[in-house]
C-alpha positions in Angstrom: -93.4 -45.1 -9.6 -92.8 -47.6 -6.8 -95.2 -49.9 -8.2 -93.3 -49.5 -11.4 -89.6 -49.5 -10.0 -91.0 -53.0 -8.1 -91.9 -54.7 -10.9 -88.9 -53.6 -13.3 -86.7 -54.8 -10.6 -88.3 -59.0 -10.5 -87.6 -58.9 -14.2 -84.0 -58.2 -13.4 -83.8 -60.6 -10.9 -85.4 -62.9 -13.0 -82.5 -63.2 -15.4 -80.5 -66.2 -15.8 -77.0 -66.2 -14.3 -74.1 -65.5 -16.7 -70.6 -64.4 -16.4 -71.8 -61.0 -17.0 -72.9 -60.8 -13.4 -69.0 -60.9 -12.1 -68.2 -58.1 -14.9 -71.0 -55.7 -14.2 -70.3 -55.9 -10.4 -66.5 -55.3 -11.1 -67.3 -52.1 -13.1 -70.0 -51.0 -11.0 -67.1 -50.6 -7.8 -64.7 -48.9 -10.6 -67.3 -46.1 -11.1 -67.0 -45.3 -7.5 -66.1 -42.0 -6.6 -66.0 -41.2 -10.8 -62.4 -43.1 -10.5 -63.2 -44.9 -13.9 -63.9 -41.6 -15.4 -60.8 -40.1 -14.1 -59.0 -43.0 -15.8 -60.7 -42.4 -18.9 -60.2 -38.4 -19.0 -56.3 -39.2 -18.4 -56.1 -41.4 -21.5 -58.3 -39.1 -24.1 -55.8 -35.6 -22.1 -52.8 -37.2 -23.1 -53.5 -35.7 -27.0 -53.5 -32.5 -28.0 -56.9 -30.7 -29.1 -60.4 -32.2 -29.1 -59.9 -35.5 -27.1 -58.2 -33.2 -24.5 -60.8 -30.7 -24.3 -63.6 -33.1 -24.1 -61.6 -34.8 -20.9 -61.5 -31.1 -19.1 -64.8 -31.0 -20.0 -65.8 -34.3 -18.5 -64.0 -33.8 -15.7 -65.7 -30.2 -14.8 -69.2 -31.8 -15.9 -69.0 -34.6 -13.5 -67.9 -32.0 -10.6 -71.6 -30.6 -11.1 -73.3 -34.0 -11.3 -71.8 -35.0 -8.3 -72.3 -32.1 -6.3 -75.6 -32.3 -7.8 -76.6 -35.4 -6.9 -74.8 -36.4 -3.9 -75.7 -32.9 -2.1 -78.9 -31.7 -3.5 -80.7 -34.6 -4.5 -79.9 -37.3 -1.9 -80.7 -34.2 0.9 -83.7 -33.1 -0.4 -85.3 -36.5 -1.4 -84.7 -39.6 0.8 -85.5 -42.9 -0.3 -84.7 -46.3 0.8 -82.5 -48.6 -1.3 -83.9 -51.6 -2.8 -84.0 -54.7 -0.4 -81.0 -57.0 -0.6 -82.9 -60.3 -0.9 -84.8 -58.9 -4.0 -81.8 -60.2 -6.2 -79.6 -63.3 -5.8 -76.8 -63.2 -3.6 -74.2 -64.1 -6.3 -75.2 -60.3 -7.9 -75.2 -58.2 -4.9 -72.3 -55.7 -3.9 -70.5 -56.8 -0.7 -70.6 -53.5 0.5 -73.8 -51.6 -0.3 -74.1 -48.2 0.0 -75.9 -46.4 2.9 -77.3 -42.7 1.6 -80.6 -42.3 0.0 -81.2 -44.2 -3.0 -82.8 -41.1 -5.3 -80.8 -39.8 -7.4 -78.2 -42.5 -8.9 -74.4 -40.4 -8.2 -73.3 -42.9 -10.5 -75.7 -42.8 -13.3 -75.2 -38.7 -13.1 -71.5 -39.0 -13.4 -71.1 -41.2 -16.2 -74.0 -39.2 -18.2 -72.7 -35.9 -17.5 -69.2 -37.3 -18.4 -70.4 -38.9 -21.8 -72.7 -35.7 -22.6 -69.5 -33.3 -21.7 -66.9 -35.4 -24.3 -70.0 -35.8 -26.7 -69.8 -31.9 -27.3 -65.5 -31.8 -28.2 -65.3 -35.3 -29.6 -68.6 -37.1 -30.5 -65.5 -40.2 -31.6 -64.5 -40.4 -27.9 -68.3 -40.2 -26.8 -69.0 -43.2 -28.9 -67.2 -45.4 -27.1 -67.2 -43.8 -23.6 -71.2 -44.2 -23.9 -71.7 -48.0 -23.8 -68.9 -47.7 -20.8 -71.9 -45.1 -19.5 -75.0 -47.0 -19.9 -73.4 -50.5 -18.5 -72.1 -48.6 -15.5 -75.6 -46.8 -14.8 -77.5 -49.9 -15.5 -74.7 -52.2 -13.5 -76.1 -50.2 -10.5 -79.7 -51.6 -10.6 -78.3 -55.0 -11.9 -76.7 -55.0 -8.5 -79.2 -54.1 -6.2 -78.1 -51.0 -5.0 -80.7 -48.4 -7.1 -84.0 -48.6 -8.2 -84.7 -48.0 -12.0 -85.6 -44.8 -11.8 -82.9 -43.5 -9.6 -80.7 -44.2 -12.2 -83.1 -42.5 -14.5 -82.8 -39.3 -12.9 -79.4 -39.5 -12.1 -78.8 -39.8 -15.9 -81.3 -36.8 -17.1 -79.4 -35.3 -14.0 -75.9 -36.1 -15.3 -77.0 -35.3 -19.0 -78.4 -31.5 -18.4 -75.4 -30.6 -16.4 -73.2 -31.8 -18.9 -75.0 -29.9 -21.7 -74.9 -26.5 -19.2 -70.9 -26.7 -19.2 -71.6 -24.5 -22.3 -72.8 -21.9 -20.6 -69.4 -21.4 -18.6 -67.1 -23.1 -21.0 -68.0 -22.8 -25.0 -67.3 -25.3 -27.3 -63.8 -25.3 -28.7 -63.2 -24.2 -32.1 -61.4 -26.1 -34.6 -61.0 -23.4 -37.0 -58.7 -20.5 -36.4 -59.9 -16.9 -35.9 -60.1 -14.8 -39.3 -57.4 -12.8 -40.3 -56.3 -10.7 -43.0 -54.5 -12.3 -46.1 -50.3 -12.3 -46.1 -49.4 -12.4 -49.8 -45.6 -11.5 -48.9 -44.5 -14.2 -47.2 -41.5 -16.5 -48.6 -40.5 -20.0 -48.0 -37.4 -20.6 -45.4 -35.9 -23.8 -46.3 -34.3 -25.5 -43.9 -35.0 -22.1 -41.8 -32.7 -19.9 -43.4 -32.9 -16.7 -42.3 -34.7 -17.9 -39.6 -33.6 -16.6 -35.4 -35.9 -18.5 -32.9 -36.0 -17.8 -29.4 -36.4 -20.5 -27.2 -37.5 -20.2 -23.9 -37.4 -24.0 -22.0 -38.8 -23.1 -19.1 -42.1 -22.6 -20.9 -44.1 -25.4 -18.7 -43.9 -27.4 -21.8 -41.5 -29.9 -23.5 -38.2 -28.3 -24.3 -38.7 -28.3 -28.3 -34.9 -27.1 -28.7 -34.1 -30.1 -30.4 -37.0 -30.7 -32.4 -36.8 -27.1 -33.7 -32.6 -27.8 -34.2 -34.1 -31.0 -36.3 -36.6 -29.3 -38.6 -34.9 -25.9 -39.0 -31.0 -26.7 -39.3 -30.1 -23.4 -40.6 -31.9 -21.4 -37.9 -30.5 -19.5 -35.0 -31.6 -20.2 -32.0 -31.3 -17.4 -28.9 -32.8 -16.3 -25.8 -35.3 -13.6 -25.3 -32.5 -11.8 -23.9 -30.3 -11.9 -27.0 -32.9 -11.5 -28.9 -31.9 -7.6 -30.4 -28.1 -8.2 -30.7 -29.6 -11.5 -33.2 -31.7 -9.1 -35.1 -28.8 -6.7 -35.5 -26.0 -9.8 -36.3 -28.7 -11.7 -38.4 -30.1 -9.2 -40.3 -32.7 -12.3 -40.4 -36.0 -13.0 -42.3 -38.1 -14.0 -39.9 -38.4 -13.8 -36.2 -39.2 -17.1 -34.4 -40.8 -17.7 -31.0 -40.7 -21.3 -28.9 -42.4 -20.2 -25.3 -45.9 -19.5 -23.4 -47.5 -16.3 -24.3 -45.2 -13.6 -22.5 -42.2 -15.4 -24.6 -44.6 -14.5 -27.6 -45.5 -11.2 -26.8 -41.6 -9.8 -25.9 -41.1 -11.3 -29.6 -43.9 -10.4 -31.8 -43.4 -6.7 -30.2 -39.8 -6.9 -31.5 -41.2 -8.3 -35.0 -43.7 -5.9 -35.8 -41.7 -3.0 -35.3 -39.2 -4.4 -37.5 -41.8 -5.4 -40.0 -40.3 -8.9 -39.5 -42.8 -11.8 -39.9 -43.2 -14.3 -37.1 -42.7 -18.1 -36.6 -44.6 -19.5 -33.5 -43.9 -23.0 -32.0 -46.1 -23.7 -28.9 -44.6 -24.8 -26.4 -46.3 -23.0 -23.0 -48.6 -24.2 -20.5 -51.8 -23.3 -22.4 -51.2 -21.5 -25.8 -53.7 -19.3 -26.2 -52.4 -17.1 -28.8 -51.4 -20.3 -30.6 -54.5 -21.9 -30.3 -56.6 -18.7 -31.6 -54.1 -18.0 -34.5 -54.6 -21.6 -35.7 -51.3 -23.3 -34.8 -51.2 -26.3 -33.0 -47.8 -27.6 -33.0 -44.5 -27.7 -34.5 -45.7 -29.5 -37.6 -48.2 -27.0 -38.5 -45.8 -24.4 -38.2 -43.0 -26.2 -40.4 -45.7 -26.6 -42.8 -46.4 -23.1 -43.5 -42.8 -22.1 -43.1 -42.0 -24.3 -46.2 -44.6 -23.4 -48.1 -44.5 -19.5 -47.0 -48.4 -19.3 -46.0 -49.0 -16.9 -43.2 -51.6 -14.1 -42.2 -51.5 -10.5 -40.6 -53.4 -10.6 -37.3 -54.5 -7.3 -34.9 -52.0 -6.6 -32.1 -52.2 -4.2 -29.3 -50.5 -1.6 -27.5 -50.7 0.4 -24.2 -48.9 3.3 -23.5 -47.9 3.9 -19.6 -47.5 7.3 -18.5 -46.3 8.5 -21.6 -43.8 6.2 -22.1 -43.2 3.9 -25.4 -45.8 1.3 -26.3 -46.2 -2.0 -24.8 -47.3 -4.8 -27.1 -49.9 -7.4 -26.1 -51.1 -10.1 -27.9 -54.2 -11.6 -25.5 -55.2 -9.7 -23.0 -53.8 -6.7 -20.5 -55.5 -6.0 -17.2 -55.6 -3.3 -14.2 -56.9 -4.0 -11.1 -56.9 -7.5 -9.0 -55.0 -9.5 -11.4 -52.0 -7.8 -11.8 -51.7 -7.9 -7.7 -52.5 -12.2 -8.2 -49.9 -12.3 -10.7 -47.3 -10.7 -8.2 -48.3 -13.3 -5.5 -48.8 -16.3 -7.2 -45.2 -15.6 -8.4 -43.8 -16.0 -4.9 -45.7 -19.1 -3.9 -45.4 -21.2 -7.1 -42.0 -22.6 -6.0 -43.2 -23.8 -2.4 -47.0 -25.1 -4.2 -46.6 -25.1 -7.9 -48.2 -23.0 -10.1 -52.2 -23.9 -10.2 -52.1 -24.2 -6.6 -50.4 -21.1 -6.2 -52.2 -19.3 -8.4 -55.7 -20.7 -6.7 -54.6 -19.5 -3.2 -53.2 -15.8 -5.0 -57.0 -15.4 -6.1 -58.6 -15.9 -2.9 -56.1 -13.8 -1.4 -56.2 -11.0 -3.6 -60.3 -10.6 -4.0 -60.4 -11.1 -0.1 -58.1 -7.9 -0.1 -58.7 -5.7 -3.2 -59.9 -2.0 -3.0 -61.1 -0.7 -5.9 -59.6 1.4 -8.3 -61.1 4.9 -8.7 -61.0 5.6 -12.6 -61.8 7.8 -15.8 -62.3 5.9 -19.2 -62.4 7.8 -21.7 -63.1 10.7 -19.6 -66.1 9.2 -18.0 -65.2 8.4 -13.6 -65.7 4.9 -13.0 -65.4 3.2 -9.9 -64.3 -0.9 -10.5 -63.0 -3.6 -9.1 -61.1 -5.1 -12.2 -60.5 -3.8 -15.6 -59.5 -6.3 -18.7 -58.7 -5.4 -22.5 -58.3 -8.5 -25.0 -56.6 -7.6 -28.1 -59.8 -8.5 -29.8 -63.2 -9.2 -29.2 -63.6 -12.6 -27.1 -66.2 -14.8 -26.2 -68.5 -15.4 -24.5 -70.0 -12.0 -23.2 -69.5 -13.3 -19.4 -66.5 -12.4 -17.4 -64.2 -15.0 -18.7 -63.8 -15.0 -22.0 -62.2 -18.3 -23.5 -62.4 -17.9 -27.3 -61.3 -15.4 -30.3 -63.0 -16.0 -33.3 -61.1 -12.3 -35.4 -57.9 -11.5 -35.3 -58.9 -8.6 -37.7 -61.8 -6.8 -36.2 -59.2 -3.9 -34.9 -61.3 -4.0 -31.9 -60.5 -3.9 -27.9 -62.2 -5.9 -26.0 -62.8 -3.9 -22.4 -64.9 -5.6 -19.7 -64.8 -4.3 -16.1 -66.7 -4.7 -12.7 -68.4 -1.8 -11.3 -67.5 -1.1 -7.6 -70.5 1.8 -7.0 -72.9 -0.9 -6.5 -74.4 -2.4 -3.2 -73.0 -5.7 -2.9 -70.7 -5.4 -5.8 -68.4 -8.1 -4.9 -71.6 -10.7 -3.8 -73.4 -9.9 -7.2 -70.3 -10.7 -9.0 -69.1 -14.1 -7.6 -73.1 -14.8 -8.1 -73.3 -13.8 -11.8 -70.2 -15.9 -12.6 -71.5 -18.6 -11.0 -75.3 -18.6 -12.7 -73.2 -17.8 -15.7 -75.3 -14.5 -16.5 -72.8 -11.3 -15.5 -73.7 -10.3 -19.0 -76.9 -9.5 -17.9 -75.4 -8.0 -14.5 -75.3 -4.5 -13.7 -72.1 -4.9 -12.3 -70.3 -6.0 -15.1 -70.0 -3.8 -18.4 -68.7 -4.8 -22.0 -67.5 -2.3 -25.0 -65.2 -2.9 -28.1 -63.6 0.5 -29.1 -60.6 1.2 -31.1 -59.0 2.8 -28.6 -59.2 2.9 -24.6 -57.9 5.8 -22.7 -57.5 5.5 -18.7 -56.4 7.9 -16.0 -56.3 6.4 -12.5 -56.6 8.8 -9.4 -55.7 8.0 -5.8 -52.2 6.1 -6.4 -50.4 4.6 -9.4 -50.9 0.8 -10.1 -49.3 -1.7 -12.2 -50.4 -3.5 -15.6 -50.4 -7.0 -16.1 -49.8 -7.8 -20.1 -50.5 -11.3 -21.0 -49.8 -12.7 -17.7 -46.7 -10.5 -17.2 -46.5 -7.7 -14.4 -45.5 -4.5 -16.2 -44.8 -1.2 -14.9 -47.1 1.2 -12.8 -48.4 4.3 -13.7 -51.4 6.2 -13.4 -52.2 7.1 -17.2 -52.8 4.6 -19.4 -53.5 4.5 -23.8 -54.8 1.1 -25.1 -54.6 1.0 -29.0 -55.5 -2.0 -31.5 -53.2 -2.2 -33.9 -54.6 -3.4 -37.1 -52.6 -5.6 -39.5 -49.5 -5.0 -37.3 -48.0 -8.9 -37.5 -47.3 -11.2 -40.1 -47.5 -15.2 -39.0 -46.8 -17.9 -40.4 -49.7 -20.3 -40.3 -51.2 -23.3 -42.1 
């Protein structure tokens, strides 16, 4: 290989002098520290949907080439860098790099980068990838790597950009199946229409654009929302928020057998996204032409008392507890940062819950229900492809096992807890849990609810008309 490396690396040195030689060396000190692919992951994030996703993903892919490359590979196999006076002096970097030569950090970053957009967007990946191969070739052009350095920094780069999948899946571009809405009617200029609005989403404040597009609409706050309903007597129910703004209203629409109107407008949109509405214009669409579907809701009952209505997910356990604390630090650190430090906090502190599901005693650390079945298997599910399967989904971490907590954090980061025996997965129709020792709280799609110690999960099939595309 050195032999080979050698002789690969005279023909390069062998080649004429062209202005090329200024450009390479300029982008070859851009790719430092991934800086150009942080660049590039701004501009394809600044769009909704599949350019978006591919950046996240490019961004988390090149986190693991890096770490891969930089702290495995240069540890565990040294190797000297080419010698400077192999190449002419009008190609060499001014300041050449000092660690072990094998594997290329650069060539890993750029192909885990390329391989991670290539998955969401194979559009973007077509013109990242020339970026990709110039910047992993500018780095033997330069002196600083031997050829096949960069070669196994880019079969490096590539496989852990491929292995995202096993963590993240691919994002769907279809919405999750749901039943047919034949009963739906057109709202023009939303007539009939009462939207609540809730600015402080984390999004853009779509007031405006919603005043624009549905003149005749009323818009309240979540607050106001019954007095509207009783005023109104209105057709539809609308919703401009993240998901708790959703939940409060689809629980208000379904029991007045009201169909729903949903403008994203939150952080993340998750119910959006799975329903198959990705913005204002899709939902105008529909609303004018009167297409919609019935989705699966669900409902837990807390001690007794009257149903609580959940559209994603409701949890017991350590999240509800994160929720709590991340609400008191987001105004000092924001809210990703507060939300990071909650989690530490809270799995550095939690006991676990002694439990009956079902009837069956259960010892856990955490237990989550999804209205639906999600995907993947593993601990953190991302996608919902039915939104008529009438199905919980209930995953929960066993606490009766030696090293529980250890096995855990390990399985989640192999990516196999589906094949851990602390982690279980069933999808029932109904959920009952009883919780001994001392009554805890319920977190319903992101929103602490009330404690209690007895607690009914139901899906609710065919429980919500929306509109949608």
């Amino acid at each position: 290989m050195n032999r080979l490396d050698q002789g690969l690396m005279r023909r390069c040195a062998a080649l004429p002098a062209t202005p090329a030689d200024r450009g390479l060396k300029k982008l070859s000190r851009a790719a430092n520290h991934s800086l150009l692919w942080f660049a590039v992951a701004a501009v394809l994030a600044a769009r909704r949907g599949r350019t978006r996703r591919a950046a996240l993903r490019g961004v988390a892919a090149i986190a693991g080439a890096s770490a891969g490359a930089n702290l495995v590979g240069k540890t565990l196999f040294p190797r000297r860098r080419p010698a400077a006076d192999l190449l002419p002096v009008p190609r060499r970097l001014t300041k050449r790099p000092t660690s072990s030569s094998f594997p290329s950090g650069h060539a890993a970053s750029a192909a885990a980068f390329t391989a991670a957009v290539a998955m969401e967007s194979p559009t973007a990946a077509a013109v990242v990838g020339p970026v990709a191969a110039a910047v992993a070739y500018s780095r033997v052009h330069t002196g600083v790597h031997w050829p096949s350095d960069v070669l196994a920094g880019a079969l490096l780069g590539t496989t852990v950009g491929l292995a995202t999948r096993r963590w993240w899946p691919l994002g769907r571009e279809e919405p999750a199946s749901a039943y047919e809405h034949a009963a739906l009617e057109p709202l023009t200029d939303g007539e009939g229409l009462v939207v609540v609005v809730n600015p402080q989403a984390g999004g853009a404040d779509p007031t405006e654009a919603i005043t624009q597009e549905w003149p005749k609409a009323t818009l309240v706050g979540v607050a106001d929302l019954p007095t509207a309903v009783a005023d109104h007597a209105p057709r539809a129910l609308g919703v401009a928020g993240g998901d708790g703004t959703v939940a409060a209203v689809a629980a208000v629409a379904a029991e007045h057998r009201l169909p729903m109107v949903l403008v994203p407008s939150g952080t993340l949109n998750h119910f959006a996204r799975d329903v198959g509405v990705d913005g204002l214009d899709d939902t105008a669409r529909a609303v004018s032409a009167g297409d919609g579907v019935l989705i699966d809701l669900a409902s837990v009952s807390v001690d007794g008392a009257a149903p609580r209505w959940f559209v994603n997910t409701a949890s017991l356990g350590g999240y509800p507890d994160m929720v709590r604390l991340r609400e008191r630090l987001q105004d000092r650190w924001g809210k990703w940062p507060a939300a990071a430090i909650a989690l530490a906090e809270v799995l550095r502190t939690s006991r676990p819950l002694r439990v009956e599901l079902n009837g069956e005693p259960h010892l856990v650390w955490m237990l989550f229900v999804g209205n639906g079945p999600y995907r993947p298997k593993g601990f953190a599910p991302t996608v919902r492809p039915a939104l008529d399967a009438g199905l919980l989904d209930v995953r929960y971490i066993r606490a009766d096992t030696r090293f529980s907590r250890a096995r855990f954090f390990l399985g989640a980061l192999l990516g196999s807890l589906h094949h851990s025996r602390t982690y279980r997965h069933l999808e029932t129709r109904a959920l009952e849990v009883r919780v001994f020792d001392a009554a805890v709280a319920i977190a319903t799609d992101g929103e602490v609810g009330p404690t209690g110690t007895a607690f009914s999960f139901r899906s609710q099939p065919a429980a919500l008309g929306i509109y949608r595309p």
